[in-house]
C-alpha positions in Angstrom: -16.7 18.1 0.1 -14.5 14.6 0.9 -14.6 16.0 4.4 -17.8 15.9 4.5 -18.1 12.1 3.2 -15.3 11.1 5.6 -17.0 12.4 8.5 -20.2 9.6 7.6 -17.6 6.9 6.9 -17.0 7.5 10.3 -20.7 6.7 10.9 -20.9 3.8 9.1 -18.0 2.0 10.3 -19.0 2.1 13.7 -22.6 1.0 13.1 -20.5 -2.0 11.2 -18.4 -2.5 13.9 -21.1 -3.1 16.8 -22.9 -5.0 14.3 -20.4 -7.7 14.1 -20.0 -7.3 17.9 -23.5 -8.3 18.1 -24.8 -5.5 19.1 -27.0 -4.5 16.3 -29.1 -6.6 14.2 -27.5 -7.5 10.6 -30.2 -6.0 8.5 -30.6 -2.7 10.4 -27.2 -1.9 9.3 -28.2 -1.9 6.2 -29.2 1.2 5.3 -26.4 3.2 6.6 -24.1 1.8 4.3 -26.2 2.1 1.2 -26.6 5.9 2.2 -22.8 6.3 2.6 -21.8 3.7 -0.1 -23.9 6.7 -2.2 -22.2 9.3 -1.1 -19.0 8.3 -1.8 -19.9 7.6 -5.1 -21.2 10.9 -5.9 -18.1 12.7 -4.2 -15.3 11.0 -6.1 -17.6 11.6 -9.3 -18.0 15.2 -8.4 -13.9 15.7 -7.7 -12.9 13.7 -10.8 -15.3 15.6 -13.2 -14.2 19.0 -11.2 -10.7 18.0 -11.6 -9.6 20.1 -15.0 -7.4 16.9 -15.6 -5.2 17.0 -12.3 -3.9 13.5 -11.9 -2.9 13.6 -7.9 -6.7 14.7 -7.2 -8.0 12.2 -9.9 -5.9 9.5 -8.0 -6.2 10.4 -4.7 -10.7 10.5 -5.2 -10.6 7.3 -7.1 -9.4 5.5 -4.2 -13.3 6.3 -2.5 -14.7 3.8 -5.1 -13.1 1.1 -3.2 -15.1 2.3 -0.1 -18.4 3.2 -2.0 -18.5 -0.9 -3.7 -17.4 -2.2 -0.8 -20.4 0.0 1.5 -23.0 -0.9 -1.2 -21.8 -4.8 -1.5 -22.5 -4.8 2.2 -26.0 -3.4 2.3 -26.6 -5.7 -0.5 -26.0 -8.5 1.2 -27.4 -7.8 4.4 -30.6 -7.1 2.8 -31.1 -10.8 0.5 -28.8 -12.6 3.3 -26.3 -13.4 1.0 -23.3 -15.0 1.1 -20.4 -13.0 2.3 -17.3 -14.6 0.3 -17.5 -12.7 -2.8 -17.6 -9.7 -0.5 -14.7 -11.0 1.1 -12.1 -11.6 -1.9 -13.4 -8.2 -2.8 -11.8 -6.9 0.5 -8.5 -8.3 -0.4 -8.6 -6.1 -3.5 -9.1 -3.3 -1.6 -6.5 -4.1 1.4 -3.3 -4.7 -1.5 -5.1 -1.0 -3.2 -5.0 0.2 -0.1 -1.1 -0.3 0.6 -0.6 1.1 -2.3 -2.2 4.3 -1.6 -1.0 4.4 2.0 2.5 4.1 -0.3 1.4 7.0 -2.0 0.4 9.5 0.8 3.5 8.8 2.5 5.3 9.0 -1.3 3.9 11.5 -3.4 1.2 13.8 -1.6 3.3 14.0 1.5 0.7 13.6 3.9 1.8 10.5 6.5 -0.5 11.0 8.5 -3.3 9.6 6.0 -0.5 7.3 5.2 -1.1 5.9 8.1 -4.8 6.0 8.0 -4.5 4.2 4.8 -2.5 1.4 6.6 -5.5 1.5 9.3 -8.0 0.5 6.7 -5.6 -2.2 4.9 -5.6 -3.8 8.4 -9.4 -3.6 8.6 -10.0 -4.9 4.7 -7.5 -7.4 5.5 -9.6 -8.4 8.9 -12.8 -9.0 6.6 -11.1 -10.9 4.0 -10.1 -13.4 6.7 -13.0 -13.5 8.5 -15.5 -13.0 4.9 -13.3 -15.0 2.3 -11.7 -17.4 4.9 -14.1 -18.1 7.2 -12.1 -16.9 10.3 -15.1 -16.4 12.0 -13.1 -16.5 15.0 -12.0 -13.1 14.7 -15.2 -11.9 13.6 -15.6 -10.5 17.3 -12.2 -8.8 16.8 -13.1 -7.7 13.9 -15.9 -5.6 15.2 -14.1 -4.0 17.6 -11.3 -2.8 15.4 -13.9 -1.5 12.8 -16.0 0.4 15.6 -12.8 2.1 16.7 -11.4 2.9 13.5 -14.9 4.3 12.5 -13.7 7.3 15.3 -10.2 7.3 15.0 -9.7 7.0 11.3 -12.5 9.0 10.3 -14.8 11.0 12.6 -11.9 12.7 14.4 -9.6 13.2 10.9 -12.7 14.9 9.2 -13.4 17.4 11.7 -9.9 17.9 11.8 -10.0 18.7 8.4 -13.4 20.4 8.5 -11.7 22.9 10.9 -8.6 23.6 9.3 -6.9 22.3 12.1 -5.0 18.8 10.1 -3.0 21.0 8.0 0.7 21.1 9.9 -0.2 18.2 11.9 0.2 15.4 9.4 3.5 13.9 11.0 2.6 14.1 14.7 -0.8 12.6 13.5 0.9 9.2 12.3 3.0 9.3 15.5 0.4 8.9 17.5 -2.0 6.8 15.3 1.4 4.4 14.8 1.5 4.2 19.0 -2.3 4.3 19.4 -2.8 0.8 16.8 0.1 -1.1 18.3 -1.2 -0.8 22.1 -4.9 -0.6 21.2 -5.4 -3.1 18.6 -2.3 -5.4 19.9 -4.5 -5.6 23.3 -7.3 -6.4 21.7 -6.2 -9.2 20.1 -4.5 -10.7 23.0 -7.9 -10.0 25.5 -10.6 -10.6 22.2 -8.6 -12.3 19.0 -7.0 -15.0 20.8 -10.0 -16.4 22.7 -11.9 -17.2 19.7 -14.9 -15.8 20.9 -18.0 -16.7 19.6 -18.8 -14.7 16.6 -21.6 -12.7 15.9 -23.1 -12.6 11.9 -20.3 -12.2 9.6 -21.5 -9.5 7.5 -18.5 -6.7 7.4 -18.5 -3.4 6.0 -15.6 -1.1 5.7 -13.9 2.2 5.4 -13.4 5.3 3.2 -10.8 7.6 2.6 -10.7 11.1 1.8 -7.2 12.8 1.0 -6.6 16.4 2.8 
């Protein structure tokens, strides 16, 4: 089932990512992350309650919450045009939880290759905060670009991994590459996109969910 909702975070981080490139228009984001920001409420909910009282899946699908509130926080304010900093300081909550659980996957569930997936997303939640909370808008450009990316390489491609049974064995060659693939990717991104202080498009950000193997 948290397959399944990773494969629409997928979705939704794209559509979030071309929006801040400019590509789509703010509010017709919008309801892409309410229907996901849904989803992953109801999936957590649904693993938690289906638990039996097993804390590492209890831990690992309260971690989508942070996804869900930060999906529905979005569509919220893309609908009324609000003001993104509350959204933003929200996203640094969820970039320091989000170390943590990267911590964790590399820690206690053995699984670096989401490790690394979770350090993905800190980067991402971290991006908004700056460009949300701080008013980077500089980077808001930069921002897009990593979040469209991510929405394939974090989440579309790691669910139908695990949709197929083919992640399970993989896990360490997995953060190999993903560790190579951020540093050259997102490193020459910055250098053609980040430094040149483009001109930003809207800064309203949405992010990224996680779902454990």
């Amino acid at each position: 089932m948290g397959s399944v909702g990773l494969l629409f975070v997928g979705a939704v981080l794209f559509i979030n990512g071309v929006m801040l490139l400019g590509w789509v228009d703010a509010k017709s984001a919008a309801p892409i992350n309410f229907f996901v920001g849904a989803l992953q409420i109801i999936t957590p909910t649904y693993l938690i309650f289906t638990a039996n009282g097993d804390a590492d899946t209890i831990l690992a699908a309260a971690g989508l919450y942070l996804f869900a509130f930060t999906y529905l926080y979005v569509g919220i304010n893309l609908t009324f045009d609000l003001d993104g900093t509350g959204l933003g300081y929200f996203c640094l909550f969820v970039f320091v939880s989000a170390l943590v659980y990267s911590g964790l996957n590399f820690v206690r569930f053995d699984d670096p290759g989401f490790g690394v997936i979770w350090l993905y997303w800190a980067f991402l939640w971290l991006l908004f905060f700056l460009v949300l909370g701080l008013k980077r808008e500089s980077l808001t450009r930069y921002t897009g670009a990593v979040c469209a990316i991510q929405g394939w390489v974090t989440a579309w491609v790691p669910a139908f991994l695990l949709l197929t049974g083919s992640y399970t064995g993989y896990s360490r060659q997995i953060a190999i590459a993903l560790a190579i693939f951020a540093v050259v990717v997102f490193g020459g991104l910055y250098v053609t996109i980040g430094r040149r202080g483009a001109t930003p498009a809207p800064t309203h950000a949405a992010t990224g969910g996680h779902v454990t193997a």
